[in-house]
C-alpha positions as CSV (number, residue, x, y, z in Angstrom):
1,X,-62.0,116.4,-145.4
2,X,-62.5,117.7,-141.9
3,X,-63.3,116.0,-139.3
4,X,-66.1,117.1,-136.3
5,X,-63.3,117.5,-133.9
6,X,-60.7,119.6,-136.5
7,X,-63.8,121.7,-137.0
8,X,-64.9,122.1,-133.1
9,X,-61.2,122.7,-132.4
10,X,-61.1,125.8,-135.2
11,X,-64.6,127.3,-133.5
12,X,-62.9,127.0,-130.0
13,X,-60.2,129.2,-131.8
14,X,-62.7,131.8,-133.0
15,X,-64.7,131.5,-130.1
16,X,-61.1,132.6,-128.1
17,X,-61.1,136.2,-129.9
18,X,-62.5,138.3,-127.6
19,X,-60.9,137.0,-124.5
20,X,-57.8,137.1,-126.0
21,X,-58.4,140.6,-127.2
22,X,-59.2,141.7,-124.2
23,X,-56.0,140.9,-122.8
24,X,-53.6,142.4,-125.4
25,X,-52.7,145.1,-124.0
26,X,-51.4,143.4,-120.2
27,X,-50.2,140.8,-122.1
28,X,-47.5,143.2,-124.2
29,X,-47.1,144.9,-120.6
30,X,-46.2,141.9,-118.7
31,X,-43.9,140.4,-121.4
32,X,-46.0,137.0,-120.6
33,X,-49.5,135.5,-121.7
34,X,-52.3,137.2,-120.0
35,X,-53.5,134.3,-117.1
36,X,-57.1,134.3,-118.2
37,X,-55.7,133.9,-121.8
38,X,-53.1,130.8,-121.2
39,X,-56.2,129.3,-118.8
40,X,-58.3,129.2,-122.0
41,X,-55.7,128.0,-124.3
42,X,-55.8,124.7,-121.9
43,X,-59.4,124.6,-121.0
44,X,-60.0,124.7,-124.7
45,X,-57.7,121.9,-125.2
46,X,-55.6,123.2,-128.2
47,X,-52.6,123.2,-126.2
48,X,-53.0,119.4,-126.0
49,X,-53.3,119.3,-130.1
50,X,-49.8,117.3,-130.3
51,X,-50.1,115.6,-127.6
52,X,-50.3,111.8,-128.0
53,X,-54.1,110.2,-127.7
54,X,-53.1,107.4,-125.2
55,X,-52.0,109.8,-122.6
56,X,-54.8,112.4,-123.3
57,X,-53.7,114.4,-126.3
58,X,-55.6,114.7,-129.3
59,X,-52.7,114.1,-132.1
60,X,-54.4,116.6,-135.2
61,X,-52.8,116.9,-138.2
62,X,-51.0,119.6,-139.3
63,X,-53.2,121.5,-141.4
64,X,-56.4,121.7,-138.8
65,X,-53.3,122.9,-136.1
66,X,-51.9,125.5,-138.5
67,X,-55.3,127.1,-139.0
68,X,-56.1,126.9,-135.3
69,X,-52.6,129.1,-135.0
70,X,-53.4,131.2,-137.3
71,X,-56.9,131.9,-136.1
72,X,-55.1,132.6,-132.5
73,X,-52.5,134.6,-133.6
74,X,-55.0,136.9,-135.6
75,X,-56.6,137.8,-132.6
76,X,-53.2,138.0,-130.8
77,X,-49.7,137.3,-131.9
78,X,-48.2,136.1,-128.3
79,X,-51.1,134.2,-127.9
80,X,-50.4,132.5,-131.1
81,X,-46.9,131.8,-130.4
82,X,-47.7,130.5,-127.0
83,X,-50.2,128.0,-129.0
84,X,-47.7,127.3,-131.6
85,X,-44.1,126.6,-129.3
86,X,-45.1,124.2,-127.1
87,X,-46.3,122.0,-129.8
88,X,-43.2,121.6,-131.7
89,X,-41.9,120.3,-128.0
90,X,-44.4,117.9,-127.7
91,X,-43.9,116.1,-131.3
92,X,-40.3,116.0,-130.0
93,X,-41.0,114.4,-127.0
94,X,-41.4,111.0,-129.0
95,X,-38.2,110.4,-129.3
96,X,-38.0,109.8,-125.5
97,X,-38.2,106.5,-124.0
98,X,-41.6,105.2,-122.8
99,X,-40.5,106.1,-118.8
100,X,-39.5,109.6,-119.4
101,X,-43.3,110.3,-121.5
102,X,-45.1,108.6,-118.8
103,X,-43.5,110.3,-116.1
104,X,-43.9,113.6,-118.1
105,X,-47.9,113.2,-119.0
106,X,-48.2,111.3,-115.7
107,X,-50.4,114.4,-114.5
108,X,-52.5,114.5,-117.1
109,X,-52.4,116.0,-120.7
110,X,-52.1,119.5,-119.8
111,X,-48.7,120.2,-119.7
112,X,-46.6,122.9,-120.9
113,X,-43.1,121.8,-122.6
114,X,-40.9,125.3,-123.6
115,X,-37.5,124.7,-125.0
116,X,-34.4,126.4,-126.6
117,X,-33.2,124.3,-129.5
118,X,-30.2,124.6,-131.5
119,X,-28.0,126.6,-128.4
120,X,-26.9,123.9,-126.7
121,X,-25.3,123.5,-122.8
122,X,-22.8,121.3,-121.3
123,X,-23.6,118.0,-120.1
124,X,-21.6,115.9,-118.1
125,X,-22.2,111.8,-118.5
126,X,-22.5,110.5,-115.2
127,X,-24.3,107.0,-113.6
128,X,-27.7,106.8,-115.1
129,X,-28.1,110.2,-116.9
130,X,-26.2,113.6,-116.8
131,X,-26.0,116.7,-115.1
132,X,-26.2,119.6,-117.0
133,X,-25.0,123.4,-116.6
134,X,-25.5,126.1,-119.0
135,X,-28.0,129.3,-119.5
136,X,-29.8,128.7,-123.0
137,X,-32.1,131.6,-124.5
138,X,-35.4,131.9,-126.1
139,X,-37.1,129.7,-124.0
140,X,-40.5,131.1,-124.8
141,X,-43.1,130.9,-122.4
142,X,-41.1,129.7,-119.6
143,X,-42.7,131.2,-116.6
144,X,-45.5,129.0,-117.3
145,X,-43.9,125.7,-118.4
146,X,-44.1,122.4,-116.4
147,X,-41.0,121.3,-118.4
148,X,-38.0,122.7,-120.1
149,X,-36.3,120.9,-122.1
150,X,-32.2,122.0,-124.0
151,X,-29.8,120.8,-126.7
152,X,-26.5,119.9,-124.8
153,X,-23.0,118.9,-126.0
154,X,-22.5,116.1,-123.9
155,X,-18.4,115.7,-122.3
156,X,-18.0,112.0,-121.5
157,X,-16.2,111.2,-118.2
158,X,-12.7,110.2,-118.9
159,X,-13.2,109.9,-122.4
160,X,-12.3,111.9,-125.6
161,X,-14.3,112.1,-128.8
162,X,-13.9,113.9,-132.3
163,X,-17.6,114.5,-132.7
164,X,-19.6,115.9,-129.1
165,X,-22.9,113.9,-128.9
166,X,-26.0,116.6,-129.0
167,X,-28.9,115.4,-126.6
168,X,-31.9,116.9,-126.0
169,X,-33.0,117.1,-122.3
170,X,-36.4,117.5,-120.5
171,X,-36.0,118.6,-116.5
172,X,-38.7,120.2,-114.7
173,X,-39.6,123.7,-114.5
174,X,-38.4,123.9,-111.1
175,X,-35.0,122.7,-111.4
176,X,-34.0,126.1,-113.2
177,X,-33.6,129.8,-112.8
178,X,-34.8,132.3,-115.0
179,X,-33.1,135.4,-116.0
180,X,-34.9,138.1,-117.5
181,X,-33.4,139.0,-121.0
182,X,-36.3,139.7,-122.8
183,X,-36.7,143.5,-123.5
184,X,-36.9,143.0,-127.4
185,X,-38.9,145.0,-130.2
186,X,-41.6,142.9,-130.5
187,X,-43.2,139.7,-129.7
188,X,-42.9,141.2,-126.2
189,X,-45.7,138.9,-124.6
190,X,-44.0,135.7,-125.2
191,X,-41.6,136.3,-122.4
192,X,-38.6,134.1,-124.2
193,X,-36.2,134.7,-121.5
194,X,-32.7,132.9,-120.6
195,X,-33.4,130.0,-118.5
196,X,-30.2,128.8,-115.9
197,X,-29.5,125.5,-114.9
198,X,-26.5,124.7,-112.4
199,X,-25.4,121.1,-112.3
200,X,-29.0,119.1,-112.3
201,X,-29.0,115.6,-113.0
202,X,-31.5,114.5,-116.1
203,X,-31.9,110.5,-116.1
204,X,-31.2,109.1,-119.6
205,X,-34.8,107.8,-119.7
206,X,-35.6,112.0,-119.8
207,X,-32.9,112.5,-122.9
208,X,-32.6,111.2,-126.6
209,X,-29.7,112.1,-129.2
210,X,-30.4,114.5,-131.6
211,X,-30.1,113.1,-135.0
212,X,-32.5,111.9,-137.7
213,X,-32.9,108.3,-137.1
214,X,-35.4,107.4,-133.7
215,X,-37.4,105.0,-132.8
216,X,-41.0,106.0,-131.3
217,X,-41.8,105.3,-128.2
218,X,-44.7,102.5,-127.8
219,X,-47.7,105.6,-127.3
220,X,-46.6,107.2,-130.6
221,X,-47.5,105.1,-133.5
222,X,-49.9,107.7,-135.7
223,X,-48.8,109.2,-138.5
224,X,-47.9,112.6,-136.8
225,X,-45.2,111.3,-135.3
226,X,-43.9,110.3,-138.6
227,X,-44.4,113.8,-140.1
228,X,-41.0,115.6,-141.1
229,X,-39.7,117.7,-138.0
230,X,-39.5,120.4,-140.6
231,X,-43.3,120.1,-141.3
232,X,-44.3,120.6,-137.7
233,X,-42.5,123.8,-137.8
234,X,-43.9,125.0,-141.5
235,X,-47.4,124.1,-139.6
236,X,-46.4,126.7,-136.4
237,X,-44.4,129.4,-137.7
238,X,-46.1,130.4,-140.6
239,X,-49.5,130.6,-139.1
240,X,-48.7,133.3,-136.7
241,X,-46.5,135.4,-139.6
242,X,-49.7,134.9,-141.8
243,X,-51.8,136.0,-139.2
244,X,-50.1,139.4,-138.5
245,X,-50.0,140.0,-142.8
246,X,-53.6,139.7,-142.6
247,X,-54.0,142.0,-139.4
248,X,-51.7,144.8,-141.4
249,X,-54.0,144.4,-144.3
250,X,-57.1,144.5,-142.5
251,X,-55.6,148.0,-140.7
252,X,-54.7,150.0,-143.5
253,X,-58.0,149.1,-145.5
254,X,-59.6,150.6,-142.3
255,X,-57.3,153.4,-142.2
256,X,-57.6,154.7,-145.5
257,X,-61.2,154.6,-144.8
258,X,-61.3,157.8,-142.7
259,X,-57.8,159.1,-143.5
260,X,-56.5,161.8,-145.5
261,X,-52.8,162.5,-145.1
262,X,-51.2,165.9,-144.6
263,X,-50.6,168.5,-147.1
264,X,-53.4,166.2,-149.3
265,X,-57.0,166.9,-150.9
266,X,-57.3,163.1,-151.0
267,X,-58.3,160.4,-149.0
268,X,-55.9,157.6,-148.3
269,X,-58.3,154.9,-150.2
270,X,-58.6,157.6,-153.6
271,X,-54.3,157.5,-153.9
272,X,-53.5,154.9,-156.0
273,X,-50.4,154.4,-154.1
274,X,-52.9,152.9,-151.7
275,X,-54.9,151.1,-154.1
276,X,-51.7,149.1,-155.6
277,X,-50.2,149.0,-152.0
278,X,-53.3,146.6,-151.0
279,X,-53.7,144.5,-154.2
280,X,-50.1,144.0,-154.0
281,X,-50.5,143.1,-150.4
282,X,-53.1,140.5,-150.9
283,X,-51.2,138.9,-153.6
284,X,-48.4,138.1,-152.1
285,X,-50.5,137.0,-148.8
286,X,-52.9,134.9,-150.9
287,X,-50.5,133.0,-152.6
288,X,-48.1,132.9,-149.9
289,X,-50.5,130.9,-148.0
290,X,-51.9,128.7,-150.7
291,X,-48.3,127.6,-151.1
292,X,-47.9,126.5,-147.5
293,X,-51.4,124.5,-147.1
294,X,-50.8,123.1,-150.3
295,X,-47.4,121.8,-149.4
296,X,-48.7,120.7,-145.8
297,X,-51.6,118.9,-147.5
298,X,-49.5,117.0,-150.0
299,X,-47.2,115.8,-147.2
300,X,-49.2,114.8,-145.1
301,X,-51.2,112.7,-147.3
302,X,-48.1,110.9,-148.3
303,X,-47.2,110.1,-144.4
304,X,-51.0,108.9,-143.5
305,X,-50.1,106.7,-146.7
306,X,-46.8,105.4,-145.0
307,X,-44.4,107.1,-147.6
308,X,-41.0,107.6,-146.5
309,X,-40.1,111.7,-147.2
310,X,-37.7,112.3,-149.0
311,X,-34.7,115.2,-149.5
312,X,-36.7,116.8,-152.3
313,X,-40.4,116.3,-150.6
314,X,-38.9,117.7,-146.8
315,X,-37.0,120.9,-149.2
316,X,-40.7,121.4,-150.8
317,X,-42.0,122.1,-146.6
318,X,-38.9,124.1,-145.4
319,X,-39.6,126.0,-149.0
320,X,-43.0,127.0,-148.1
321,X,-42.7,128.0,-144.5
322,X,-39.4,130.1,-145.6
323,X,-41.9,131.6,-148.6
324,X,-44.4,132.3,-146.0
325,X,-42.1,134.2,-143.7
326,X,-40.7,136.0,-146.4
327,X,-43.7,137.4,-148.1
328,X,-45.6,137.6,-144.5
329,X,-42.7,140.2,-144.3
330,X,-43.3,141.8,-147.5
331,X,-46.9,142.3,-146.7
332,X,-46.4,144.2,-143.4
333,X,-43.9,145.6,-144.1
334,X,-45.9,147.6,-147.5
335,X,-48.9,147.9,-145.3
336,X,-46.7,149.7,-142.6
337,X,-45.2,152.4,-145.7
338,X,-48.7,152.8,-147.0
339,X,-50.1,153.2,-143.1
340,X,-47.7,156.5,-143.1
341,X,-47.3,158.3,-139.9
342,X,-50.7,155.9,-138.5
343,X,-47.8,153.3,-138.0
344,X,-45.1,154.7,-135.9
345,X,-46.9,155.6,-132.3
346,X,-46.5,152.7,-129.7
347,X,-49.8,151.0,-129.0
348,X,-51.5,151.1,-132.3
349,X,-52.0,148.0,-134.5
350,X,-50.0,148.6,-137.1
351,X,-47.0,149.4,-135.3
352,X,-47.5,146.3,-133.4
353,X,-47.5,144.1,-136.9
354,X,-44.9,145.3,-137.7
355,X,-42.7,145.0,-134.1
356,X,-44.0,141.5,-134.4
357,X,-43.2,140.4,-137.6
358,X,-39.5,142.0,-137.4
359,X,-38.8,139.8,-134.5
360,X,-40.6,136.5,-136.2
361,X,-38.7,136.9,-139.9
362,X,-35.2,136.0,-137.7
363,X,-36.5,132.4,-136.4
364,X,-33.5,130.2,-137.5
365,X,-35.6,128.1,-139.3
366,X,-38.0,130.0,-141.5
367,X,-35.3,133.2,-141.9
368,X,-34.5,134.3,-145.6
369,X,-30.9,132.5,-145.6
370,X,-33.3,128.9,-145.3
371,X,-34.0,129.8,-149.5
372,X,-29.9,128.6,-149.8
373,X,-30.8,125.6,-148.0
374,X,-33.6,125.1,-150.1
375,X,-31.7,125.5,-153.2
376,X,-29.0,123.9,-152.2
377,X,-31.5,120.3,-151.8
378,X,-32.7,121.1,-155.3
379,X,-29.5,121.3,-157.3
380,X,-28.0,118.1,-155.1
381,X,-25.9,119.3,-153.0
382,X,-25.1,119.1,-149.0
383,X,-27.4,120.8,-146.9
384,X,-26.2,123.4,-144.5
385,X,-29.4,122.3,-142.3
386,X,-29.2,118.7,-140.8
387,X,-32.3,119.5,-139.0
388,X,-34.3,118.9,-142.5
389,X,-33.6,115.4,-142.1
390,X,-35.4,115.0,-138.9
């Protein structure tokens, strides 16, 4: 059942559109999120959604934040990813220690956390933290961040080991350089350049090891915190994949409207090419998302009830954010043959949907190769993803 604040947050969404339309085309220009845009997004509060509630945040579940996402993201696709990354930073940032979150959200609840995860830099353990060196891509965002935080292979002073400790790190915006790598197909206005940092010390208290097992921090004991890693994601990365199916679908039904292709006596809408094409599409969308809020749903009932998750239940969420990707895919991909010629000039919709969602389908963790992963769980074997235990 929804609550009066999941319900404001989703009109807040809707109420975003215009704005956020407004801005689409300086956003794709600038290869960053529109200022007017990005002011909303905080002044709106959705950007504080994961946020803890003793420091300000509002701590949703994951179902009321994955239809805000996909309400943002139908309106704009940067705009939904610049909604969406941030928050997958901020569930993370309760496996820090109670200094490092304070002095974090010491300012107040509206901060900006991008990341690159998975990539990681060098770290070198030193008195009371480390100073890391590296340049890490696809920090998303970062132009506007208060925060960055990295993976990074620590080196021990003196000291060898078999096995490299991973760490994540949290420094401020400030300490680091960005380099400006992202000319891409699509996805443009996210601006998920290459960030630089040259020996900067990060205390330990704004660090925690990257593995499964944590203990949360004294401000984090709700049951989002408790919510699979994995589950966060399928709440984030789906939405905005969704979101651009739907906008493809919604484009060609308006196309074949008017349109009546070349060398033709018939209207796009009278082919049945066409006709399949969009029943096809909204099959596959449908129960593509059904799938996914189902799944969410299920979990997250089980962690409000204090379940533990395990192998088979954590497979079931990386199972429907992978099917999500994948038929988001399908979708825009049909849409785009049916679309025709309408499709391939820069600046239209449908050319944007499918730029977009060309660039989403290779995230690491919702790409097609996750269905091995996935079945790999479900006949009992090894996974080749450790991050599903987290």
């Amino acid at each position: 059942m929804q609550t009066d604040t999941d319900t404001t947050l989703i009109e807040a969404a809707r109420h975003l559109g215009p704005l956020i339309q407004e801005h689409n085309e300086e956003t794709e220009r600038e290869s960053r999120l529109s200022p007017p845009v990005l002011a909303a997004l905080h002044e709106s509060g959705l950007l504080r959604m994961v946020t803890l509630k003793s420091l300000g945040g509002l701590e949703v579940d994951p179902i009321t934040r994955a239809l805000v996402i996909e309400e943002i993201a139908g309106h704009d696709t940067a705009a939904g990813w610049t909604l969406a990354n941030p928050l997958d930073w901020a569930y993370l940032s309760a496996r820090l220690p109670d200094e490092g979150i304070e002095e974090i959200y010491g300012s107040g609840a509206d901060v900006l956390i991008e990341a690159q995860f998975g990539r990681p830099i060098t770290a070198v353990q030193t008195e009371g933290g480390y100073r890391v060196t590296g340049q890490g891509p696809f920090v998303s965002n970062c132009y506007d961040a208060h925060w960055i935080a990295m993976t990074e292979i620590v080196t021990p002073v003196g000291q060898t080991q078999d096995e490299p400790e991973m760490r994540m790190v949290y420094f401020p915006r400030e300490s680091c350089q960005i380099i400006d790598t992202w000319n891409v197909l699509g996805m443009r206005g996210t601006g998920s350049n290459d960030v630089l940092v040259n020996d900067v010390f990060v205390p330990d208290y704004r660090t925690f090891p990257m593995m499964p097992e944590f203990q949360p921090g004294s401000h984090y004991h709700g049951p989002l915190y408790r919510f699979p890693l994995i589950g966060v994601v399928a709440s984030n990365i789906p939405p905005v994949m969704l979101a651009v199916a739907r906008k493809a679908i919604d484009e060609v039904s308006d196309l074949a409207q008017g349109k009546t292709p070349v060398a033709s006596s018939t209207s796009l809408r009278e082919r049945a090419s066409t006709q399949v094409g969009v029943a096809q599409a909204e099959g596959i969308l449908r129960s593509a998302r059904l799938l996914l809020y189902d799944t969410l749903g299920t979990v997250w009932e089980a962690t409000v009830a204090g379940e533990t998750h395990s192998p088979q239940r954590r497979a079931d969420l990386l199972l429907a954010m992978t099917h999500a990707a994948s038929s988001a895919t399908k979708v825009v991909e049909l849409m785009y043959n049916v679309g025709g010629t309408s499709g391939i000039r820069s600046g239209t919709p449908l050319n944007r949907c499918f730029r977009d969602i060309q660039v989403l389908r290779h995230h690491a963790f919702a790409a097609e190769t996750r269905f091995a992963t996935v079945g790999q769980v479900y006949l009992g074997l090894p996974s080749d993803f450790p991050v599903l235990m987290f």
